[in-house]
C-alpha positions as CSV (number, residue, x, y, z in Angstrom):
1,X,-132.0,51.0,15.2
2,X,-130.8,47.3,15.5
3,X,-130.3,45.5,19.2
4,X,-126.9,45.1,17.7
5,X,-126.0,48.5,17.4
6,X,-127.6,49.6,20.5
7,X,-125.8,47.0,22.7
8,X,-122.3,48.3,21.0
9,X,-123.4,51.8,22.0
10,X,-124.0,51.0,25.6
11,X,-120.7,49.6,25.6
12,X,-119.0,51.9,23.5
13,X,-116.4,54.0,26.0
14,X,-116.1,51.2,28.5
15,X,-114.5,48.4,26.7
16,X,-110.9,47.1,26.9
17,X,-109.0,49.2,24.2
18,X,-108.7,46.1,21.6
19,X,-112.5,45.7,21.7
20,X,-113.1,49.4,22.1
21,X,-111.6,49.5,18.6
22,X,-113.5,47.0,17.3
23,X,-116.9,48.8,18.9
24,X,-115.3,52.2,16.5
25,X,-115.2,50.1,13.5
26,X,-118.4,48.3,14.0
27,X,-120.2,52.1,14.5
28,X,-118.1,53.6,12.0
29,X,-118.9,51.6,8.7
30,X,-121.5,49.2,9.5
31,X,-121.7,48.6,6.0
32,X,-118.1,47.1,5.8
33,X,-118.0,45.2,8.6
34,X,-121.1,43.2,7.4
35,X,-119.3,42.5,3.7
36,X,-115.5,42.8,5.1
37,X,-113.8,38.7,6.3
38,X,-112.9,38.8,9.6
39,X,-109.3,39.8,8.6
40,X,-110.1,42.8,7.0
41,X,-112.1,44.2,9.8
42,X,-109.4,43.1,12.4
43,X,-106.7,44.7,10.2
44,X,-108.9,48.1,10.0
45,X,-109.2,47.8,13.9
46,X,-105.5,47.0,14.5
47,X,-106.1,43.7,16.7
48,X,-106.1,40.1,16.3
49,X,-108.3,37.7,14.5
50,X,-109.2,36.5,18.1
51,X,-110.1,39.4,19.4
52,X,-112.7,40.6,16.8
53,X,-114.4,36.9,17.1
54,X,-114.9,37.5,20.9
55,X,-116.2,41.2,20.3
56,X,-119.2,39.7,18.5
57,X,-120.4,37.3,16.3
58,X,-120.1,38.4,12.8
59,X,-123.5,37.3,11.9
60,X,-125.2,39.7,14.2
61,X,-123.6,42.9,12.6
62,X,-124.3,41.6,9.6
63,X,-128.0,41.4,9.8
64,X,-127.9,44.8,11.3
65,X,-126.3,46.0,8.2
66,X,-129.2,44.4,6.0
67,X,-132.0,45.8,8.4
68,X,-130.4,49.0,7.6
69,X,-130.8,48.4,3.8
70,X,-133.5,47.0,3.6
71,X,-135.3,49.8,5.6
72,X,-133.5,52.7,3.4
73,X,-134.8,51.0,0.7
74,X,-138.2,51.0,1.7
75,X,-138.4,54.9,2.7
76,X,-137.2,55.5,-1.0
77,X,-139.6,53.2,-2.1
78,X,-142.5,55.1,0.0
79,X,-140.9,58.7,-0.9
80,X,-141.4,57.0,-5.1
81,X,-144.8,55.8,-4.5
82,X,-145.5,59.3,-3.3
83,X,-144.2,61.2,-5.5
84,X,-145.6,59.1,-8.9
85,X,-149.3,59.5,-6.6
86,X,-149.0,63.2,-6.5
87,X,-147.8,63.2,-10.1
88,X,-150.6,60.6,-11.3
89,X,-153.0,63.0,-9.3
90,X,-151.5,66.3,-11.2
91,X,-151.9,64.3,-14.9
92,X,-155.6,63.3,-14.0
93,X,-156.6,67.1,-13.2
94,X,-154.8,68.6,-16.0
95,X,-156.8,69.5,-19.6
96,X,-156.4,67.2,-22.1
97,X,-154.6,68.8,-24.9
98,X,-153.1,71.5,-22.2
C-alpha cells in the first residue's frame, strides 16, 4: 500500500467534514480520483474546488493509483508465467503422439 493512502487512513475519522469527504472519495475509488479533473472529484465529494486542492495534491493520489496498476499487473503477469511453466512442464512430459 502507497504512503498516500496510508496517510489518508491515519486521518480518515478525524478530519473536518469537507475534507473527511474528500478522504471517503479518495479510499473509495482510487481509480477515479487519479483520472477524474478536480471538478468531478469535488462534485462526487460535495465541496468546493478549494477544498479538494488543500486535501492533497492531485499528483500524489494519482501515482498511488498507477502503483496500484502497475502492481496488479505484475501479479497477473507472475500468476501467467506460472501457469504457461506448469503447462510447458505438462507438454514436455507427455507422449508424443498421446
Amino acid at each position: 500500500m502507497t504512503d498516500v493512502i496510508n496517510k489518508i487512513r491515519q486521518l480518515d475519522g478525524h478530519l473536518h467534514s469537507a475534507l473527511q469527504r474528500v478522504a471517503d472519495v479518495a479510499l473509495a475509488d482510487l481509480e477515479f480520483v487519479a483520472t477524474a479533473t478536480t471538478a468531478e472529484i469535488a462534485e462526487r465529494a460535495k465541496v468546493s474546488e478549494p477544498t479538494l486542492t488543500r486535501f492533497c495534491p492531485l499528483e500524489l493520489l494519482a501515482t498511488a493509483a498507477a502503483q496500484r496498476r502497475a502492481d496488479t499487473a505484475m501479479g497477473s503477469l507472475r500468476r501467467i508465467r506460472s501457469s504457461l511453466s506448469a503447462l510447458h512442464g505438462d507438454l514436455r512430459e507427455s507422449p508424443v503422439g498421446g
